[in-house]
C-alpha positions in Angstrom: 233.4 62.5 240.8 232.9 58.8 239.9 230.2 58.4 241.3 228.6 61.4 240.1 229.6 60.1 236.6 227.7 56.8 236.7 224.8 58.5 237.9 224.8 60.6 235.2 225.1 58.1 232.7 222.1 56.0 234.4 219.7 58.9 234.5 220.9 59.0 230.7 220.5 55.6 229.5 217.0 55.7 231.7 215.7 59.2 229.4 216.8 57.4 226.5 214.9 53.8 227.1 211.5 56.2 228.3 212.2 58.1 224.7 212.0 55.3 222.9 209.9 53.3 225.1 207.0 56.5 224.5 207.9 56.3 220.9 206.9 52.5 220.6 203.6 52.9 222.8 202.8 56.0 220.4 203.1 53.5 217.3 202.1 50.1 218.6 200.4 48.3 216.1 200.4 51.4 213.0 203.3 49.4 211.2 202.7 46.9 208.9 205.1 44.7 206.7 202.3 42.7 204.9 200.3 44.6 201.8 197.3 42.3 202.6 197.2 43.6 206.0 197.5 47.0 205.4 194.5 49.2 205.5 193.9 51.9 202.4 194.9 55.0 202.9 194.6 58.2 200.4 198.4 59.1 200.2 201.5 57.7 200.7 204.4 59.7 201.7 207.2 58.4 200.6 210.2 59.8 203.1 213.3 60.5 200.5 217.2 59.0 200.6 219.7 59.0 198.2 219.4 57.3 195.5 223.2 56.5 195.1 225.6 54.7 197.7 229.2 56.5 197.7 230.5 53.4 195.7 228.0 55.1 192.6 225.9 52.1 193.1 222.1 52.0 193.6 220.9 52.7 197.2 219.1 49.2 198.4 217.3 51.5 201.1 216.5 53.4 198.3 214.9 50.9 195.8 213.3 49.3 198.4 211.7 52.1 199.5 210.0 52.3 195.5 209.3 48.8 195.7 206.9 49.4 198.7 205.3 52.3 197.4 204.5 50.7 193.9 203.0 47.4 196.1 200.9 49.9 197.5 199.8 51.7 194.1 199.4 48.4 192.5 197.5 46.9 195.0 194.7 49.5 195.3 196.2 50.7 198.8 196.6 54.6 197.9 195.1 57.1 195.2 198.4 60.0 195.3 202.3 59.6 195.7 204.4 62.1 197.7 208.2 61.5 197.5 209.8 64.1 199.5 213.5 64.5 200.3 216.1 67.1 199.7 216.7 69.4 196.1 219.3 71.2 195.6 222.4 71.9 193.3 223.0 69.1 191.5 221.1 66.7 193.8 217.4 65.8 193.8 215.7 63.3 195.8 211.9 63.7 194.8 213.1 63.7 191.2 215.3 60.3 191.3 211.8 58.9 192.9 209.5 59.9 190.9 211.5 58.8 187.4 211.9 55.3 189.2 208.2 55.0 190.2 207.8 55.9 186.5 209.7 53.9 184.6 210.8 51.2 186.9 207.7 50.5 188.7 204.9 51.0 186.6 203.4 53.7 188.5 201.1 56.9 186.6 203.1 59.7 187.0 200.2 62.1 187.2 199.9 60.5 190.8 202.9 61.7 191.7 203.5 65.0 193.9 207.1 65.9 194.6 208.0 67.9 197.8 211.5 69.5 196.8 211.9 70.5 200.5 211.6 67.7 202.6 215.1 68.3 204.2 214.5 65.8 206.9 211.8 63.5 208.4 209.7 66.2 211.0 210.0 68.7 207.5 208.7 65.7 205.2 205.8 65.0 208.1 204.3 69.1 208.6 204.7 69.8 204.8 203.0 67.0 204.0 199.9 68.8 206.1 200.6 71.7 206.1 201.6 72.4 202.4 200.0 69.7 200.6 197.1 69.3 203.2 197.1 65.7 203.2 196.9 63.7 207.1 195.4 60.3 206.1 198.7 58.9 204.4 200.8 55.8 204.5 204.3 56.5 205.2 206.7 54.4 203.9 210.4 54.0 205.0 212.4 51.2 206.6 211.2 49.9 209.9 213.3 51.5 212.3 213.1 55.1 210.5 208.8 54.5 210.2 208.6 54.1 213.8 209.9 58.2 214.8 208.2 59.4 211.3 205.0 57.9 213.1 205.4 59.7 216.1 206.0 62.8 214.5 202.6 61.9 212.2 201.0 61.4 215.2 201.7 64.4 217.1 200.8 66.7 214.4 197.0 64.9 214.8 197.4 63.1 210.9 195.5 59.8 210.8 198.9 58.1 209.7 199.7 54.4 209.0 203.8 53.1 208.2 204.1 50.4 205.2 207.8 49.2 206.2 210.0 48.4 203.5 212.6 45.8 203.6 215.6 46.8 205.1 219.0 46.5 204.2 220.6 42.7 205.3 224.3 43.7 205.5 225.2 43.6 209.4 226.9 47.1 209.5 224.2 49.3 207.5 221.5 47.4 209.8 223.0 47.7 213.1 224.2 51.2 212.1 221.3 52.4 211.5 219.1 50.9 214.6 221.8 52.5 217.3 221.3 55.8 215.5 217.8 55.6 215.4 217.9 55.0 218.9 219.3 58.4 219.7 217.2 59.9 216.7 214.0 59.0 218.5 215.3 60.5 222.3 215.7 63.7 220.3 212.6 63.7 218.6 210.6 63.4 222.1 212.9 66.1 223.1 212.0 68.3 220.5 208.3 67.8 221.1 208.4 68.0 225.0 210.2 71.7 224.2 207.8 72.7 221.5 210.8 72.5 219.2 211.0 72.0 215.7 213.6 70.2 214.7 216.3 72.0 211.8 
């Protein structure tokens, strides 16, 4: 039974490092932290989070995620803004991002699209084809969230590029977030590999 146990959890830790290991080959080099270095795209999807931390405080993964996106409107890099998260009762995602593109950032608002029904990352990625029929986009998120939005981008054939915003420097949100990702992006291959769309 032991035995049986640790070969199940090495056949597990092995799917998980080929996941993520196919993820980072899928991606290599379509990241970029530096605006100069970035190449122009048409679009930017802008992947949604909430704008408020428990505490009622601003979201730093939040601003920083506006930050990026107006250093890309301001510096020529894109033509059209799609924020896309969730909208529902009482809560609204696309809305909170366009206002603070607006009127913190300096950004047109008649650039701006909002997608009230990207629910989560693979939703914000098709709609962004499918619906509003854009594939040569810059998608901006965090680093480690970029890297499976990309490989969702890139298996739906869209000529997609990640602007990484700054991350979040507080120990626990970062490390958090990378071990979940970890597992986020083993599901995501396993999704695709079943034909799967994810919920």
């Amino acid at each position: 039974m032991f035995s049986f146990i640790v070969a199940s959890l090495e056949i597990g830790i092995l799917v998980l490092c080929l996941a993520n290991a196919w993820v980072f080959a899928l991606t290599n080099g379509r990241t970029y932290t530096k605006i100069s270095k970035i190449p122009p795209r048409e679009v930017a999807l802008v992947l949604g989070t909430s704008p408020k931390m428990r505490s009622g405080l601003s979201n730093p993964y939040f601003t920083k995620r506006m930050d990026a996106t107006a250093l890309l409107y301001h510096h020529g890099k894109i033509k059209k803004i799609i924020v896309s998260g969730e909208k529902s009762k009482g809560y609204n995602e696309p809305e909170a991002m366009k206002n603070y593109l607006i009127y913190q950032e300096g950004v047109p608002e008649e650039i701006i699209i909002e997608d009230p029904k990207g629910f989560n990352t693979y939703k914000s990625i098709l709609r962004c084809k499918d619906v509003y029929k854009e594939d040569n986009v810059i998608i901006v998120s965090q680093g480690f969230h970029n890297l499976r939005a990309l490989f969702f981008a890139r298996n739906n054939n869209m000529n997609a590029l990640g602007f990484d915003a700054q991350d979040v420097s507080k120990p626990e949100s970062y490390y958090r977030n990378q071990f979940r990702e970890i597992f986020a992006r083993m599901i995501a291959v396993a999704y695709f590999l079943l034909g799967i769309s994810p919920d």
